[in-house]
N, C-alpha and C positions, 0 to 999 in steps of 0.2 A: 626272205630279207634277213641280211644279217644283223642279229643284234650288236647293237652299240658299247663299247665297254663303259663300265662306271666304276665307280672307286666309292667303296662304303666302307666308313669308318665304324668300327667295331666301338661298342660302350668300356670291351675292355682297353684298347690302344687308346681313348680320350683317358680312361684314368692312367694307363701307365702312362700319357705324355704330362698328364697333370702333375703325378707325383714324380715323375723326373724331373719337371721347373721346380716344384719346392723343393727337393732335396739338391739340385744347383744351387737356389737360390741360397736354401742353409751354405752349402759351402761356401759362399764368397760371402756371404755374410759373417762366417766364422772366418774368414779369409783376412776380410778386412779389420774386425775386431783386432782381430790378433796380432797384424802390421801397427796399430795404434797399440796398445799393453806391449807389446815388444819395445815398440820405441822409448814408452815410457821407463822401463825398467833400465835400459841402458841409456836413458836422459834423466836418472836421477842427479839431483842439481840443478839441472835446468841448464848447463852448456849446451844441450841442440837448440835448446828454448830459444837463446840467447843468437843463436849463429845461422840457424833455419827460422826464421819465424818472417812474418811480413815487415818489414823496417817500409814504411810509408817513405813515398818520394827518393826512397837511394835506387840509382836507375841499376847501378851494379848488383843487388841485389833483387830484382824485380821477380826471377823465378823462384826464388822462396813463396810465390802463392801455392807451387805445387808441392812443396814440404812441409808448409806448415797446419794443413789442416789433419796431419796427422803424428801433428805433435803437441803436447797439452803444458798446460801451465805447472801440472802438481796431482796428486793423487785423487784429488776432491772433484778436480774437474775433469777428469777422463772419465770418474765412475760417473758425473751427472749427465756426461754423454753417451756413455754407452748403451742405456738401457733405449734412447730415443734412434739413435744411429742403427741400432740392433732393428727394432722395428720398420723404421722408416726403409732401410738400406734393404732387409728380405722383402719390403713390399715390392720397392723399387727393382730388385733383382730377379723377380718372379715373372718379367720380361726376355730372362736373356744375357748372356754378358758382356753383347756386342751394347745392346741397347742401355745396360747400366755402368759401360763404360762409357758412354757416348755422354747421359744425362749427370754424370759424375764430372767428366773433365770440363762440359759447359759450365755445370755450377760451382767449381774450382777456381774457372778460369774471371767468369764474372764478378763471383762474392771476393775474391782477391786482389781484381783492381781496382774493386770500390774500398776495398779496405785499403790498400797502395795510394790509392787517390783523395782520399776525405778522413784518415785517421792524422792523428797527433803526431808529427815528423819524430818524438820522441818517444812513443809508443811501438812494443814488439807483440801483433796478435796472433798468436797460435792456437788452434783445436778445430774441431771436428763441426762445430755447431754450424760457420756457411755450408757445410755437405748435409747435414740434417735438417737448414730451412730447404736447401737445395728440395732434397728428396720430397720433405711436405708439401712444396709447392708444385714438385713434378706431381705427385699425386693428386693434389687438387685438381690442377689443369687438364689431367690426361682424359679423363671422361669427355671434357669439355670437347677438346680438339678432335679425339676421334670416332665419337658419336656412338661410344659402347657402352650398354646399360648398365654390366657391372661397374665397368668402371666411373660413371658418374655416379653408382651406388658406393662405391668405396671413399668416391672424393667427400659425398654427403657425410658419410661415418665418421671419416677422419677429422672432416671440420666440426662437426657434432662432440667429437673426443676431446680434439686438441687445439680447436679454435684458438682458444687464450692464448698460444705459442706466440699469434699475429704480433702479440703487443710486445713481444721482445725486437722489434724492427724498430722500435723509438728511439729519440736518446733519451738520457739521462741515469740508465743502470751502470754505478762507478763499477769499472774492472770487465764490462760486458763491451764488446764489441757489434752495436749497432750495425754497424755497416755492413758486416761479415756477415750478419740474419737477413738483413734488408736486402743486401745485393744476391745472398746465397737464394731467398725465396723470389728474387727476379731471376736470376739465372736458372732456375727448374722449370719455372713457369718454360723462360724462352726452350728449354730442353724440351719439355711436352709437344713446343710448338713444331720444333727442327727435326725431333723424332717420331711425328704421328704417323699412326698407320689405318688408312679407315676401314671400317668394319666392312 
């Protein structure tokens, strides 16, 4: 009787497949970084600010949600993003770059109509933070959806860490953009959901 073939994965080929996702993931994560301080450098002033950014309710402008989460207010506020974007974005990216393009453009697309839809008709809000609740909340979610133990081990950590994040989804922080947290960490959620893969 002939034997049957099988396919055995070597301890070595699981780590090299592991340290290829993480140094992927570094790259687009330095990828992206660096699309955000780029732009900042050449939007000193703040004229992209000003001409890319979400203008709530102007229909002709509507696709500035896709430009403006990587453009910031000023030097103070890209550094307060970067170091969570940094994080969130290599966790998030440790999937894939089909998969952290997919959880990226949902929570882009979401946290930018809720800012288009429910901000101040004369308010302009630009930065990175609906892509950072985006990423937090794909991260919480995704153990959820697809029944892997790290990863509801990771979702645990993260809310163990950065819980407090939640309460920036409220209103009343002058200069912060609720909507853009609130809809950003709805939109990862839905991302977890539209991207699952089960175990």
């Amino acid at each position: 009787m002939a034997d049957l073939p099988t396919t055995v994965r070597s301890p070595e080929g699981g780590l090299v497949d592991h340290a290829s996702r993480a140094l992927g993931a570094v790259f687009i994560t330095v990828a992206l970084l660096g699309v955000c301080w780029a732009l900042e450098v050449v939007n000193y002033g703040g004229d992209l600010t000003r001409q890319y950014g979400i203008q709530p309710h102007n229909v002709h402008a509507l696709w500035h949600i896709f430009t403006a989460p990587f453009l910031h207010a000023n030097l103070d506020h890209i550094t307060a993003n970067s170091v969570p974007l940094a994080i969130f974005g290599f966790l998030t990216a440790l999937r894939g770059l089909s998969r952290f393009i997919a959880v990226s453009v949902i929570t882009i697309v979401v946290s930018g109509l809720g800012v288009w839809f429910l901000s101040s008709s004369n308010a302009v809000t630009v930065g990175a933070s609906g892509l950072i609740f985006g990423y937090f909340g794909y991260l919480l979610a995704r153990g959820f959806f697809e029944r892997r133990v790290l990863d509801i081990l990771l979702g645990v950590a993260i809310a163990l860490v950065y819980g407090t994040m939640i309460f920036g989804v409220l209103p009343g922080q002058p200069g912060i953009s609720w909507q853009a947290h609130l809809f950003g960490l709805i939109g990862g959620v839905l991302a977890a959901r539209l991207t699952r893969q089960r175990a």
